[in-house]
C-alpha angles and dihedrals in degrees: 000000000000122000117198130200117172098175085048096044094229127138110180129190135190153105136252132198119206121194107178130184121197141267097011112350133096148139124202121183113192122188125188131165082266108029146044121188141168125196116191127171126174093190095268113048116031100208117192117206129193110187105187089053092043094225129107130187130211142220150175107265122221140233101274132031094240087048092052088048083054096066097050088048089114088055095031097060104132089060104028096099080062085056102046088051080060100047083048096053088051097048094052089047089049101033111013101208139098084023115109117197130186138176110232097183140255117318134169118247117190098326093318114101096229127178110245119224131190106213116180127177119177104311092340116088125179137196115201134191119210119191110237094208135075107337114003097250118169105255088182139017121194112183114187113187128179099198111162094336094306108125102209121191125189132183128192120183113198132217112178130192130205115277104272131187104272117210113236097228080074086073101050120076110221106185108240111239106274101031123122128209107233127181115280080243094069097048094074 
């Protein structure tokens, strides 16, 4: 992924790898040049985990896996605009109003010939790339946000695998020796 702020100045790189097991489960690792987190829920508990500072926090999780992500967004901010087109799609699938949704047209993304669809709802626009063949995975995600005069992009290139039988020990956070539990507060 790459996250672009002009006004801000900031340029962020990086890469994130979701495993997610339905209905309630998932881990997501994400690495930059600054940063290094780790975000596991097992449906019931959300741990967040910073290597490189040796702490994690924990909190109750909630009912959904988009609901539970929610509640790590602060932490979760290089990838929150993902969630929240999440969130969007969900909402227009749930409610079906406030979300605007065209069809741009066919497009390559590296190598997939994807559909490309313009999806805006209030100051937040997204382009999305579906792939045409076999299941309809995202190949690319463009989120665009105006918030206070900041102009935000955020690209998120996607590489799938086929779905694979994922131990459930992914899913439960075991404090490595030498790690201390610190308040959410002081993860951020």
């Amino acid at each position: 992924f790459q996250i672009r702020n002009p006004v801000l100045g900031t340029n962020v790189k990086g890469a994130a790898h979701y495993q997610i097991k339905r209905p309630d489960s998932f881990r997501v690792e994400i690495v930059t040049d600054k940063d290094h987190s780790i975000f596991v829920s097992d449906g019931s508990f959300l741990t967040i985990y910073k290597p490189g500072r040796r702490e994690y926090a924990q909190l109750k999780a909630s009912d959904s896996i988009l609901a539970t992500m929610f509640k790590a967004i602060g932490i979760l901010t290089l990838h929150a605009r993902m969630i929240e087109f999440f969130w969007t799609v969900d909402y227009l699938a749930n409610v079906d109003e406030d979300v605007i949704v065209n069809n741009v047209g066919a497009d390559t993304v590296n190598g997939e010939a994807c559909q490309n669809f313009a999806v805006k709802r209030f100051e937040e626009e997204w382009n999305v790339w579906i792939r045409k063949d076999g299941a309809p995975r995202i190949c690319r995600l463009v989120s665009r946000t105006t918030d206070q005069g900041a102009f935000t992009v955020q690209t998120n290139d996607f590489k799938w695998s086929d779905p694979v039988d994922l131990e459930p020990s992914l899913f439960n956070f075991n404090a490595p020796e030498n790690v201390r539990e610190v308040p959410i507060s002081k993860l951020q």
